[in-house]
Backbone as ProteinMPNN parsed JSONL, in Angstrom:
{"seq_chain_A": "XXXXXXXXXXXXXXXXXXXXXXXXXXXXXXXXXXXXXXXXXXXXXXXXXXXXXXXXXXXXXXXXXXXXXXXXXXXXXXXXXXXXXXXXXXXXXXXXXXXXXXXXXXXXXXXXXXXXXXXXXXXXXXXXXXXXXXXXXXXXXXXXXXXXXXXXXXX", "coords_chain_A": {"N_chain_A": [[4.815, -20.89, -32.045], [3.263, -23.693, -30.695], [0.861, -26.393, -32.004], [-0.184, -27.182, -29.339], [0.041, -25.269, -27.319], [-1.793, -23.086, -28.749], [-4.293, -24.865, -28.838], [-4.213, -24.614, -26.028], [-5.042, -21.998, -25.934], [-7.014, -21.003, -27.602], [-9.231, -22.214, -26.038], [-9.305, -21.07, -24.399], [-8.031, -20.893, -21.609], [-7.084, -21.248, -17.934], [-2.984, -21.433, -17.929], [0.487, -21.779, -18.452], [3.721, -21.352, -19.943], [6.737, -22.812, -20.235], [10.04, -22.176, -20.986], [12.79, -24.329, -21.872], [16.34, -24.65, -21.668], [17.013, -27.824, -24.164], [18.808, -30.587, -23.442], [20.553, -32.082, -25.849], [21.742, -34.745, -24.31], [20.215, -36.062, -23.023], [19.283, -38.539, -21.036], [16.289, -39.185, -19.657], [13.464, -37.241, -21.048], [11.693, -36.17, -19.445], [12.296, -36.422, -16.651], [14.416, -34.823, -16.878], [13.195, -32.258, -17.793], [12.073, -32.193, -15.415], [14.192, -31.397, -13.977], [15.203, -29.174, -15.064], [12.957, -27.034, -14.806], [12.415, -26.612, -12.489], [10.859, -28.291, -10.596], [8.77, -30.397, -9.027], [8.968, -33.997, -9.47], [6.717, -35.211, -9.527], [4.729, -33.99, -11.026], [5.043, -33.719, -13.11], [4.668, -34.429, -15.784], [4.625, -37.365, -18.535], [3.932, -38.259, -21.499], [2.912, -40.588, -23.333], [2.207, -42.98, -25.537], [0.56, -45.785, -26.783], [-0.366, -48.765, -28.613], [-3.386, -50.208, -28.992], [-4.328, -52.33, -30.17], [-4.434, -53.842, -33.34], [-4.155, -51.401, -35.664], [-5.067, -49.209, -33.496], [-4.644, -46.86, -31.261], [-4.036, -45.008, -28.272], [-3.533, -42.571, -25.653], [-1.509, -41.799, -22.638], [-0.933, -40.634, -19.779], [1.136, -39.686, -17.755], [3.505, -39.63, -14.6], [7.086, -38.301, -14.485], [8.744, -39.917, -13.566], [7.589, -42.292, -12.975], [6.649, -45.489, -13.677], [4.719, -46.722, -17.11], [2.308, -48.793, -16.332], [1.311, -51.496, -17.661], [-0.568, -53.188, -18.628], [-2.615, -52.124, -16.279], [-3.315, -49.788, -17.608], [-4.071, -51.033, -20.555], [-6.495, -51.92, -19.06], [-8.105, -49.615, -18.464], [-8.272, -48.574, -20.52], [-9.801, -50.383, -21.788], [-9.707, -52.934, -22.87], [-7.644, -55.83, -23.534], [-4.837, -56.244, -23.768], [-1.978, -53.787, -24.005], [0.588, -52.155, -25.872], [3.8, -50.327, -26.205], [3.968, -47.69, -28.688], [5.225, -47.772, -31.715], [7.832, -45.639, -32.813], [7.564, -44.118, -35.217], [4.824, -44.277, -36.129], [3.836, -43.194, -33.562], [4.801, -40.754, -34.138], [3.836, -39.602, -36.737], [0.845, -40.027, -35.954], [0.786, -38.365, -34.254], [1.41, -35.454, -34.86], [4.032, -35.129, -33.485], [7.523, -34.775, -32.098], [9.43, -37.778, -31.18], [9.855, -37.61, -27.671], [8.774, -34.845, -27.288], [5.981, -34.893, -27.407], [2.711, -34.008, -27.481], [-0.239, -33.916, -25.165], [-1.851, -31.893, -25.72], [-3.235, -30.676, -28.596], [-2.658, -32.81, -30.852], [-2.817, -34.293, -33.925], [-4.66, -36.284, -34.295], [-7.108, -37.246, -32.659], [-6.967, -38.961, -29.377], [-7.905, -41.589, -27.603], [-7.478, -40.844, -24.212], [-5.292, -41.653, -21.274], [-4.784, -40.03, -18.423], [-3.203, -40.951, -15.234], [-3.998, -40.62, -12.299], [-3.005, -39.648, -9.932], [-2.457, -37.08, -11.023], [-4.652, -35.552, -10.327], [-3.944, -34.804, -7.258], [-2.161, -32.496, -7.864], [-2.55, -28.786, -7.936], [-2.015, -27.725, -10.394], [-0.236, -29.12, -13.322], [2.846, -29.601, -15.18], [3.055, -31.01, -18.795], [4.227, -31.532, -21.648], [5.147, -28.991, -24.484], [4.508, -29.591, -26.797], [7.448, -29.701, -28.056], [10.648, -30.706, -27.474], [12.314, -29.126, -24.611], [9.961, -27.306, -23.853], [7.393, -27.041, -22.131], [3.919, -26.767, -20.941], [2.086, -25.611, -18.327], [-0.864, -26.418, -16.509], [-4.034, -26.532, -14.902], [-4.794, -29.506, -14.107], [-7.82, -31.18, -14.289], [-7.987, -29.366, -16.418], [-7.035, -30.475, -18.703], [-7.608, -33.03, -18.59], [-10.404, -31.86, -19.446], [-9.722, -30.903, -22.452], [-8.36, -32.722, -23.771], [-10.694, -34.746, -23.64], [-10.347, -36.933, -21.897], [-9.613, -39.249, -19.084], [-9.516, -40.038, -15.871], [-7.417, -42.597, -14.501], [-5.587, -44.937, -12.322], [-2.477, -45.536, -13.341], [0.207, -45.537, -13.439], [3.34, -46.898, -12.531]], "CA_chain_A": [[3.724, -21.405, -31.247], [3.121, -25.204, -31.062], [-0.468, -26.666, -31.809], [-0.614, -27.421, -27.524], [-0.189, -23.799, -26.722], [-2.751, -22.845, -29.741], [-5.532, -25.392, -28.271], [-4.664, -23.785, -24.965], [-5.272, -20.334, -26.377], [-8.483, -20.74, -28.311], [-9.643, -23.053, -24.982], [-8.917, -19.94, -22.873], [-7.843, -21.797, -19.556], [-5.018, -20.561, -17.456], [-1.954, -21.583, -18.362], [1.894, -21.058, -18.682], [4.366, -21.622, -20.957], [7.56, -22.635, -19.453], [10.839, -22.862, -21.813], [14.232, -24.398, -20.968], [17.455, -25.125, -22.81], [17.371, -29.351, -23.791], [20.168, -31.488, -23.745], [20.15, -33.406, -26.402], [22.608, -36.267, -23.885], [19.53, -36.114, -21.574], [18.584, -39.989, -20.555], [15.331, -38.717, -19.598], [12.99, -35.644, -21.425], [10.693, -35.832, -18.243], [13.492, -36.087, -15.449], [15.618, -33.394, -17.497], [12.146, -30.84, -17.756], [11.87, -31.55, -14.209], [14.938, -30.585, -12.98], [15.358, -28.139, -15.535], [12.307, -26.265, -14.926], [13.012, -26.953, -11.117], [9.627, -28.805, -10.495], [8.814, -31.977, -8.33], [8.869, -35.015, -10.521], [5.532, -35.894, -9.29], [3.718, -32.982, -10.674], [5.873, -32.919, -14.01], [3.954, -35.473, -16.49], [5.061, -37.698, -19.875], [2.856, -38.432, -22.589], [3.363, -41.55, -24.026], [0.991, -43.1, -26.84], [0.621, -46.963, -26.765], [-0.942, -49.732, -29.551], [-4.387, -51.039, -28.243], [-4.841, -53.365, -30.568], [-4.557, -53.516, -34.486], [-3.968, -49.86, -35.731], [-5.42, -48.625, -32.917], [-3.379, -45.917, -30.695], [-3.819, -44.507, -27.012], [-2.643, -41.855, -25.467], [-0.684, -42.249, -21.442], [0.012, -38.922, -19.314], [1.94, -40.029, -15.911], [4.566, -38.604, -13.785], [7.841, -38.85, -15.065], [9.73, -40.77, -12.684], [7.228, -43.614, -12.688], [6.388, -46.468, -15.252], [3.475, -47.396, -17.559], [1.554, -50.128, -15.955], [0.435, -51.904, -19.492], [-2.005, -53.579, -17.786], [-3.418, -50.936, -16.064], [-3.552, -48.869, -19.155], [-5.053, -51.846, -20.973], [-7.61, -51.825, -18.539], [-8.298, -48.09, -18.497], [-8.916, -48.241, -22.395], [-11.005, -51.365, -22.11], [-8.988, -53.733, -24.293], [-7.005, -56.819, -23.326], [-3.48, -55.409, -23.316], [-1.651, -52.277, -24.991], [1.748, -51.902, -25.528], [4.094, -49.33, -26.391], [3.601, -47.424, -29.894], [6.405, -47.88, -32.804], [8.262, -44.677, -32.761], [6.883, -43.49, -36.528], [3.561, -44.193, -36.069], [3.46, -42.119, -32.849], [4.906, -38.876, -34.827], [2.978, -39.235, -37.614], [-0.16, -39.419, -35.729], [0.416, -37.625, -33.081], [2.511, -34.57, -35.645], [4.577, -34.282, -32.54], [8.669, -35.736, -32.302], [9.035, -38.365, -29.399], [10.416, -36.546, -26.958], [8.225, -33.409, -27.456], [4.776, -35.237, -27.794], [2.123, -33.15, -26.085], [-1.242, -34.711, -25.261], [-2.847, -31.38, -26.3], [-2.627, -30.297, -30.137], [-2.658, -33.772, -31.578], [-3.473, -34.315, -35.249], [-5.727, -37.06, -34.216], [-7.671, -36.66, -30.733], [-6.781, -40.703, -29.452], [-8.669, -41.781, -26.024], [-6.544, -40.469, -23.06], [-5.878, -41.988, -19.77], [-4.054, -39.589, -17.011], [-2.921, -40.913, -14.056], [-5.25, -40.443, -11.167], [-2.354, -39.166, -9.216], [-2.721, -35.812, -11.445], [-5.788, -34.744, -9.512], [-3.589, -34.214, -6.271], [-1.723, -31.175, -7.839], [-3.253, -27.649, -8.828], [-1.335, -27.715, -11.813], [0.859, -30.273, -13.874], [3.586, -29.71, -16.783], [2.998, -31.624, -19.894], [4.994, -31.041, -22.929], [4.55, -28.398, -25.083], [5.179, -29.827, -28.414], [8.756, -29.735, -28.264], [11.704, -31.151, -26.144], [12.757, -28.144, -23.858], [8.92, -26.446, -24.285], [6.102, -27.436, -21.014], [2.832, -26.426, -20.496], [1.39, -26.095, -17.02], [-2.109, -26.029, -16.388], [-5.271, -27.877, -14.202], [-5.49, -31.2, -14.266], [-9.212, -30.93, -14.761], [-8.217, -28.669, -18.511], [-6.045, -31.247, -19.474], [-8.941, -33.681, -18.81], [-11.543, -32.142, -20.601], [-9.17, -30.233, -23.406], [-8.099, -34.332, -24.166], [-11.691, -35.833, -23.319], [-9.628, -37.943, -21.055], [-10.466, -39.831, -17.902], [-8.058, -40.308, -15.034], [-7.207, -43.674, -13.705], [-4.082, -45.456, -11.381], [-2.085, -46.252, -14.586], [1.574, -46.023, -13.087], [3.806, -47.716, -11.482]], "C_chain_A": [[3.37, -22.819, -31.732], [1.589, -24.771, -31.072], [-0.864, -26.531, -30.33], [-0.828, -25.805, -27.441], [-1.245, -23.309, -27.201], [-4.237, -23.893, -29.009], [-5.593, -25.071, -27.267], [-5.557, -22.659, -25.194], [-6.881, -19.981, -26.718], [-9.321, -22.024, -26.89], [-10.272, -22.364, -23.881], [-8.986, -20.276, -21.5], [-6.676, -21.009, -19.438], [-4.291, -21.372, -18.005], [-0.563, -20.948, -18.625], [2.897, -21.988, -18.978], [5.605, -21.355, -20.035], [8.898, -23.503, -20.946], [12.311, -23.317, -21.039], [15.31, -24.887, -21.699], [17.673, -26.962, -22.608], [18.338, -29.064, -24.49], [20.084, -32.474, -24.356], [20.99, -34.811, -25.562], [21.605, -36.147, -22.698], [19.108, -37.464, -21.978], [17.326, -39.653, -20.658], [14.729, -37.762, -19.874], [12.551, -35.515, -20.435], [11.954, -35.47, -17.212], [14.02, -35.113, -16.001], [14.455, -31.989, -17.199], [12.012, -30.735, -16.256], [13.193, -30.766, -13.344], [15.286, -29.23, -13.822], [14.66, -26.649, -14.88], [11.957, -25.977, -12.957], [11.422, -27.007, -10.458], [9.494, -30.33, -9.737], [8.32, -32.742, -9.584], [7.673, -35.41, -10.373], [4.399, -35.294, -9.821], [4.209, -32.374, -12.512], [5.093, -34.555, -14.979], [4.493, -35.599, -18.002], [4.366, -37.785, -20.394], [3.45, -39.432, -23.217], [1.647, -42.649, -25.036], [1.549, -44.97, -26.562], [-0.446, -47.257, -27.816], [-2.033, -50.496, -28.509], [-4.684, -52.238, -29.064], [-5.093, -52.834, -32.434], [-3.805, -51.638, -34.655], [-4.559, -48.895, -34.684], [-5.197, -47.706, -31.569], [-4.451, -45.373, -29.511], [-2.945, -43.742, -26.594], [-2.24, -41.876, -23.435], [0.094, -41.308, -21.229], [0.0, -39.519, -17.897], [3.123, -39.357, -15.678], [5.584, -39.119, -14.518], [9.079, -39.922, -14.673], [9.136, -42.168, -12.267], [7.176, -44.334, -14.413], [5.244, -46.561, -16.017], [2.96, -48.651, -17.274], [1.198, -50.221, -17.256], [-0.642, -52.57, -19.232], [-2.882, -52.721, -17.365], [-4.482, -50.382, -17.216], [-4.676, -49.722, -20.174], [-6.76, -51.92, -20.41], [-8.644, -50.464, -18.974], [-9.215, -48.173, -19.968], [-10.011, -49.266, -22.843], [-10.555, -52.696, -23.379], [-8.068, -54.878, -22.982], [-5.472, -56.615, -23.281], [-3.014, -54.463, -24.67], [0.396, -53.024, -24.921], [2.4, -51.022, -26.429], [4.03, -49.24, -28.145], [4.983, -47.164, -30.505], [6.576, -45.856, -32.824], [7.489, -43.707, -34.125], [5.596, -43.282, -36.431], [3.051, -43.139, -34.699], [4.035, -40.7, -33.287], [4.008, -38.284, -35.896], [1.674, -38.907, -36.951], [-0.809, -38.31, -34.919], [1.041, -35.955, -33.537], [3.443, -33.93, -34.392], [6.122, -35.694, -32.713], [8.694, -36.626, -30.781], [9.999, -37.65, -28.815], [9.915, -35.322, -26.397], [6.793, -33.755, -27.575], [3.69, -34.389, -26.873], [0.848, -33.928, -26.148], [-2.284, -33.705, -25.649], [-2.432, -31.186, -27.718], [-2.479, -31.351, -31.298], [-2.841, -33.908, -33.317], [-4.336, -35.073, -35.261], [-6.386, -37.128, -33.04], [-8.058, -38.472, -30.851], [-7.368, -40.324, -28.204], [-7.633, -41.571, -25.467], [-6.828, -40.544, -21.966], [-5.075, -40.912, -18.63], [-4.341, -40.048, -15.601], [-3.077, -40.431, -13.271], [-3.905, -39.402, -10.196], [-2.148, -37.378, -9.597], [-3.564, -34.373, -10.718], [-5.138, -34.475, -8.31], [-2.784, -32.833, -6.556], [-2.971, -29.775, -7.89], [-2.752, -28.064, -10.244], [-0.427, -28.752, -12.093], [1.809, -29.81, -15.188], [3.123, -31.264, -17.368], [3.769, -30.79, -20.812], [4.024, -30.119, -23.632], [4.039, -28.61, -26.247], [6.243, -29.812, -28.729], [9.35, -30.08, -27.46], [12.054, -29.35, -26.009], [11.434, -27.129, -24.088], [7.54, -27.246, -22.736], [5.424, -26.12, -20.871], [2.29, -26.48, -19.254], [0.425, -25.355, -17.072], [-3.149, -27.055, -15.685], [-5.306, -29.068, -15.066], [-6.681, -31.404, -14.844], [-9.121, -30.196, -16.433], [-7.806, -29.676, -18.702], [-7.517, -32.232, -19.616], [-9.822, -33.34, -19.989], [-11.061, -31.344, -22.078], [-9.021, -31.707, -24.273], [-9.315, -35.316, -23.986], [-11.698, -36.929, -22.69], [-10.551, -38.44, -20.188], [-9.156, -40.118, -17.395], [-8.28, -41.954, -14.424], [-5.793, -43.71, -12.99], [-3.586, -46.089, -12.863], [-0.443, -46.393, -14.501], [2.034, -46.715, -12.435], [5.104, -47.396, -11.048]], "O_chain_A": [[3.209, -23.101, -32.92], [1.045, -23.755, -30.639], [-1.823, -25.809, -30.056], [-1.945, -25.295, -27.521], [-2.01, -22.925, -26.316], [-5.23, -23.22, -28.731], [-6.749, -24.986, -26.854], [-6.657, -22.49, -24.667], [-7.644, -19.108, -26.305], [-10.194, -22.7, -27.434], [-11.103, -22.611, -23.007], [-9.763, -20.005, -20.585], [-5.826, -20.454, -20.135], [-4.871, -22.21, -18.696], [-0.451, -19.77, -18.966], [3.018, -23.112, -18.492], [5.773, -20.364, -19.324], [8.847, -24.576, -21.548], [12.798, -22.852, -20.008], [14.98, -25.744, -22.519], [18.166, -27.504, -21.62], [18.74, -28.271, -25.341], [19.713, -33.569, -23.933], [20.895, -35.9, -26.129], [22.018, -36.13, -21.539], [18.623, -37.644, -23.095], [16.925, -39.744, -21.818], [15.078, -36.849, -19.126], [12.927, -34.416, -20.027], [12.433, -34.344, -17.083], [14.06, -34.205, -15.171], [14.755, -30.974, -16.572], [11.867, -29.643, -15.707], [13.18, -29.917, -12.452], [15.64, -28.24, -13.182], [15.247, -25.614, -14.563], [11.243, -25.089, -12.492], [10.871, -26.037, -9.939], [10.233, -31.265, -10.045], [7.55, -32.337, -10.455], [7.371, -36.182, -11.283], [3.268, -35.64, -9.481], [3.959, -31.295, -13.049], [5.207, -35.671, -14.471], [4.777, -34.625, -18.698], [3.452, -37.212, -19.802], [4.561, -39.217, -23.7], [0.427, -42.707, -24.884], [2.687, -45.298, -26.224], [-1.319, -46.424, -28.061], [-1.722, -51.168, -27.526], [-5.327, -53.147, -28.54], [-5.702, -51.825, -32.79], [-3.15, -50.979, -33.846], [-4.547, -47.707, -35.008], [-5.896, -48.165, -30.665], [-5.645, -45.316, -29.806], [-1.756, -43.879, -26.881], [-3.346, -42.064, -22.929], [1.143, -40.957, -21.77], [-0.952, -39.745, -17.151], [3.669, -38.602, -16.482], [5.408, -40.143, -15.177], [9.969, -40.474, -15.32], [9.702, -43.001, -11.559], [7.45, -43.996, -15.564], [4.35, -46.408, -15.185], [3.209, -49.587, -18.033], [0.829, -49.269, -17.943], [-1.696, -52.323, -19.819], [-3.913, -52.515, -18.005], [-5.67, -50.471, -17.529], [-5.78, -49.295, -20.511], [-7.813, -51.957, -21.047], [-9.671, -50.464, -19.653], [-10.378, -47.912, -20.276], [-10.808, -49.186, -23.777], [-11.093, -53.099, -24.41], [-7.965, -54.62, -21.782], [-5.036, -57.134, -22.253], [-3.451, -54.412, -25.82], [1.038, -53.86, -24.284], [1.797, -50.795, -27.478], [4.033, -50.239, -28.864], [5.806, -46.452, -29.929], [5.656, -45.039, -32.842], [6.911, -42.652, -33.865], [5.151, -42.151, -36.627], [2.056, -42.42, -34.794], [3.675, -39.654, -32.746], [3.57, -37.142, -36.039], [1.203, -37.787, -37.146], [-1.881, -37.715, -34.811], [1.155, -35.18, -32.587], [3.631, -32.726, -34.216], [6.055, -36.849, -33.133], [8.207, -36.319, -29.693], [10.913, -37.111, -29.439], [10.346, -34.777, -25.381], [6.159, -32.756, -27.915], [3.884, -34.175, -25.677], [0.722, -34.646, -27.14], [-3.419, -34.101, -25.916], [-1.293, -31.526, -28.037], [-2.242, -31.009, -32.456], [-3.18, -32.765, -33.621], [-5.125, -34.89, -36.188], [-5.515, -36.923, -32.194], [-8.774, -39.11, -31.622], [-7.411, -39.185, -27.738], [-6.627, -42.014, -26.02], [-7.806, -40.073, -21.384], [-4.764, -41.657, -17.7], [-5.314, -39.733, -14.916], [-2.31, -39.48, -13.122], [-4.283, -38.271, -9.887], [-1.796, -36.549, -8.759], [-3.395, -33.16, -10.593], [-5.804, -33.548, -7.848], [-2.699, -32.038, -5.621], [-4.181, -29.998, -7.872], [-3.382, -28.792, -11.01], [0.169, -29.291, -11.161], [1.208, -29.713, -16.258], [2.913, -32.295, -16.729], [3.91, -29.57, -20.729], [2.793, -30.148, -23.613], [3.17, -27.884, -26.73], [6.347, -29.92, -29.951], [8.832, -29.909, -26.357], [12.058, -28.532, -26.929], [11.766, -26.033, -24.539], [6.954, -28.262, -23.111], [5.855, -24.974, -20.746], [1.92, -27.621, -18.978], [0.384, -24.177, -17.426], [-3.079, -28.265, -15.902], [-5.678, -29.404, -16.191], [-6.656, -31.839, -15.995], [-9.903, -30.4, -17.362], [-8.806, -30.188, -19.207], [-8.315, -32.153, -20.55], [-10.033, -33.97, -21.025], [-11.975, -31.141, -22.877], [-9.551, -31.786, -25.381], [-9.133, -36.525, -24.126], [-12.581, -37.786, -22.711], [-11.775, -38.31, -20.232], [-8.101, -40.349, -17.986], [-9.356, -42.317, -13.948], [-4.994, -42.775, -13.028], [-4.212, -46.984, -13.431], [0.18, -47.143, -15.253], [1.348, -47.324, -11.614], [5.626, -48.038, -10.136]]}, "name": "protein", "num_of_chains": 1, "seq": "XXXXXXXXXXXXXXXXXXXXXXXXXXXXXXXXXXXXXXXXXXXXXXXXXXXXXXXXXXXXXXXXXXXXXXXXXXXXXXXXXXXXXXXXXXXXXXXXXXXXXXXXXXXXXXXXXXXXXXXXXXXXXXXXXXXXXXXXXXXXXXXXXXXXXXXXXXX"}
């Protein structure tokens, strides 16, 4: 049991745990979970952690077939621009491997923006904590499980 599933658990929201055999020669973890788990890409979400400024880390849940506006995102967080987080520093803080990062379970609870486009599903995968491991559950838990706020942050 990852931390994500465990902050589901003690959260008590719906939820379901969806596993699937990765490839480690997958290009994409998101595109691979979606077709794996045989899910529209639009509805199947990454987690990606960006540098706001100094030591200071963000966390970035969008679909997986789009991009990180850095701008956007910048905006969102209230800072002047972000950009993507050094591979180490997002495992350490986040005790998750890239690839497998989940936006629940963190070791550090960083400000989180999800992509406004979230709120049109019922439900969304996010990682579990592991490559080949998703979580699906409301948009709205993910929100307030992450203290998030949704904005337009892809592209």
């Amino acid at each position: 049991m990852t931390p994500a599933i465990k902050t589901a658990k003690q959260a008590k929201i719906t939820f379901q745990v969806h596993e699937y055999e990765h490839d480690p020669k997958a290009e994409s973890y998101g595109l691979e979970a979606a077709e794996k788990l045989n899910a529209d890409p639009a509805c199947v979400f990454k987690t990606l952690v960006v540098n706001t400024g100094g030591k200071d880390l963000a966390v970035a849940i969008l679909p997986v077939a789009l991009h990180l506006d850095l701008k956007k995102m910048a905006k969102a967080v209230g800072t002047k621009k972000v950009a993507m987080g050094e591979v180490k520093t997002v495992e350490r803080v986040t005790g998750y491997v890239v690839g497998g990062v989940s936006p629940l379970g963190q070791k550090k609870k960083l400000p989180t923006i999800i992509d406004a486009s979230a709120q049109d599903f019922e439900t969304m995968f996010v990682s579990a904590g592991r490559r080949g491991l998703d979580i699906e559950l409301s948009p709205q838990d993910l929100c307030d499980l992450t203290r998030g706020s949704f904005a337009a942050i892809a592209k």
